[in-house]
N, C-alpha and C positions, 0 to 999 in steps of 0.2 A: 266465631261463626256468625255470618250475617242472620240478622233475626224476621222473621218470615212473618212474624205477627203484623207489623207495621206494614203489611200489602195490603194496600188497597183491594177492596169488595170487586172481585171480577166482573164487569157487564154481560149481562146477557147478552149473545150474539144478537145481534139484529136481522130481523127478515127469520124469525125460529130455528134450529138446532139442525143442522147439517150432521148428523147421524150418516156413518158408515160402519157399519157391522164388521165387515173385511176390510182390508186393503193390506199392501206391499212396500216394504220400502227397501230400493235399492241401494247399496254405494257402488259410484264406480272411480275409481281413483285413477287421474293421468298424471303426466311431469309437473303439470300447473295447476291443475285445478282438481277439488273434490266435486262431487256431484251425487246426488241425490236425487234419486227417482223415484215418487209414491203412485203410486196403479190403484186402480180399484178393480172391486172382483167380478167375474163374470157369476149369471146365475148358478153357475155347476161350480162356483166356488176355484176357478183358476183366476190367473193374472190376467186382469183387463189395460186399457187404455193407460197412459199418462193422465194423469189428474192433478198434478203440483209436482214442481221438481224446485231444488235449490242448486247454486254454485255458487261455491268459494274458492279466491287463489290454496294452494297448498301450504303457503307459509303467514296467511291471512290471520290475525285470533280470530277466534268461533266464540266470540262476544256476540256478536248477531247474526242472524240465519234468513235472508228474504226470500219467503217460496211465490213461485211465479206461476200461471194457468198453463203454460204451454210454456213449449222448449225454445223460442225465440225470446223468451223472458222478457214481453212486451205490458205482462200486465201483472201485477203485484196483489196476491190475494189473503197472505198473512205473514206473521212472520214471530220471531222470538230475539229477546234483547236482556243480554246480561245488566243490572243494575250496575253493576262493582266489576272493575277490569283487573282480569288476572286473580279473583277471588277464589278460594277451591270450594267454598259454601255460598255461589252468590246465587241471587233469586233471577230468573229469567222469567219476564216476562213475555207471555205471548200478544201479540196484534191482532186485529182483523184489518184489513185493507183500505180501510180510514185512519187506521192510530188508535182504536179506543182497545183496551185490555179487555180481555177475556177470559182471561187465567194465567197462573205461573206454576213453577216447579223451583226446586231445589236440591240439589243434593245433599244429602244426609252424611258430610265429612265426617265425624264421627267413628257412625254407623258405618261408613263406607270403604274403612281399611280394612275391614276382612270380608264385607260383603255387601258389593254394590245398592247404594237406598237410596228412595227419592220422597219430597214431598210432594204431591201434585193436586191442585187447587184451583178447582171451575166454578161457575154458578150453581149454589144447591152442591157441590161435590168437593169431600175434601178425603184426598185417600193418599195410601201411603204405598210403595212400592218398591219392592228388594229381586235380588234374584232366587230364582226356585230353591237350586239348590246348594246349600253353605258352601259344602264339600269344593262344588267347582270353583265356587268364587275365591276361596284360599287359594286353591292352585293356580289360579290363574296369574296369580300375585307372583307366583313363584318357579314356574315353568312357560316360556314363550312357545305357547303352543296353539294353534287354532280353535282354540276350544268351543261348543254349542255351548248355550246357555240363551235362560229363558227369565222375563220378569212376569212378574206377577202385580198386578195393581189395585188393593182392597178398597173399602169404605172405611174408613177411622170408625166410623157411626154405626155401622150395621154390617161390617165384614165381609160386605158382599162384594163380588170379584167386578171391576168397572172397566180393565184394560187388562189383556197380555199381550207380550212382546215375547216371540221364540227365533231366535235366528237359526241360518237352516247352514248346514253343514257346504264346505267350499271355501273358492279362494276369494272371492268374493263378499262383502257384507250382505247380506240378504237377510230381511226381516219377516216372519207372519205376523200381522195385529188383528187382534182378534178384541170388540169391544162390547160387549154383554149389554153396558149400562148406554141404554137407548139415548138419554137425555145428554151423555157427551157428545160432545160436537170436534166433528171430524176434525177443526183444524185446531184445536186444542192436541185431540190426540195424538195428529201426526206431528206438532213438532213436539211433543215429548216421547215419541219415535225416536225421531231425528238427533232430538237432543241425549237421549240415552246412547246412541253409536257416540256422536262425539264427544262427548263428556267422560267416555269411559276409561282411559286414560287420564285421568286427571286424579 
């Protein structure tokens, strides 16, 4: 298992902490390409605007994820980057739109044959994060079936809930993230969004 200790001290976002309490993330799969599309919420708590979207060819590895401001993918606003190719524990680093790190994540291989886990690691934030409930995650191993299922993302330090992720029932990937913990920064959370759909097969 790649060892997570030897990550570099994530940097503080520059320009202070892009906090989004709500936001959405969509998949929407074609013959060529994956795509991803995160929205943010309206005051009454629906689907707003396009706020960051990604695409990748379909037989691409999802070693790295570039999310772009708009859907002509003219301008580059963060992004995440496996360490280790083809690793099933490697650390992903995330970007901000310069190059400098912000945070990363890991999956907790392990932990993660009977119930999907992750590490996840911002400034000031180190928490840990599996799915809600066991039950589904066994079966999921073992029945090809569209299943709901929801994460949960605590404090190592203080237990206190900083990220959930609850996907919404459909043929579609559709996500709610819902972020408690103020001082995470939106684009920390949304590619370990992102990165939980694609990684979850692995």
């Amino acid at each position: 298992m790649s060892d997570s200790s030897s990550a570099p001290t994530p940097t503080v976002p520059t320009g202070g902490v892009d906090h989004k309490a709500r936001f959405f993330v969509k998949q929407k799969i074609t013959m060529l390409v994956n795509r991803y599309e995160i929205r943010g919420a309206n005051a009454d708590g629906s689907e707003g605007p396009i706020i960051a979207m990604a695409q990748q060819k379909r037989m691409a590895f999802k070693e790295q994820v570039t999310f772009y401001s708009d859907e002509a993918r003219t301008t580059a606003v963060f992004s995440f980057k496996a360490r280790q190719i083809m690793d099933l524990a490697a650390v992903y680093d995330v970007f901000d739109a310069a190059g400098t790190p912000i945070g990363y994540f890991q999956k907790d291989f392990k932990a993660s044959l009977l119930r999907s886990s992750f590490h996840f690691v911002g400034p000031g934030m180190d928490a840990y994060g599996q799915e809600r409930n066991a039950l589904v995650g066994i079966l999921r191993r073992f029945v090809d079936l569209p299943f709901v299922f929801h994460f949960d993302f605590v404090s190592k330090a203080t237990g206190q809930k900083v990220m959930t992720s609850e996907k919404k029932f459909g043929l579609r990937d559709k996500y709610t993230i819902e972020v408690p913990d103020t001082t995470l920064d939106f684009r920390l959370a949304a590619a370990m969004a992102v990165g939980l759909d694609a990684l979850m097969g692995r």
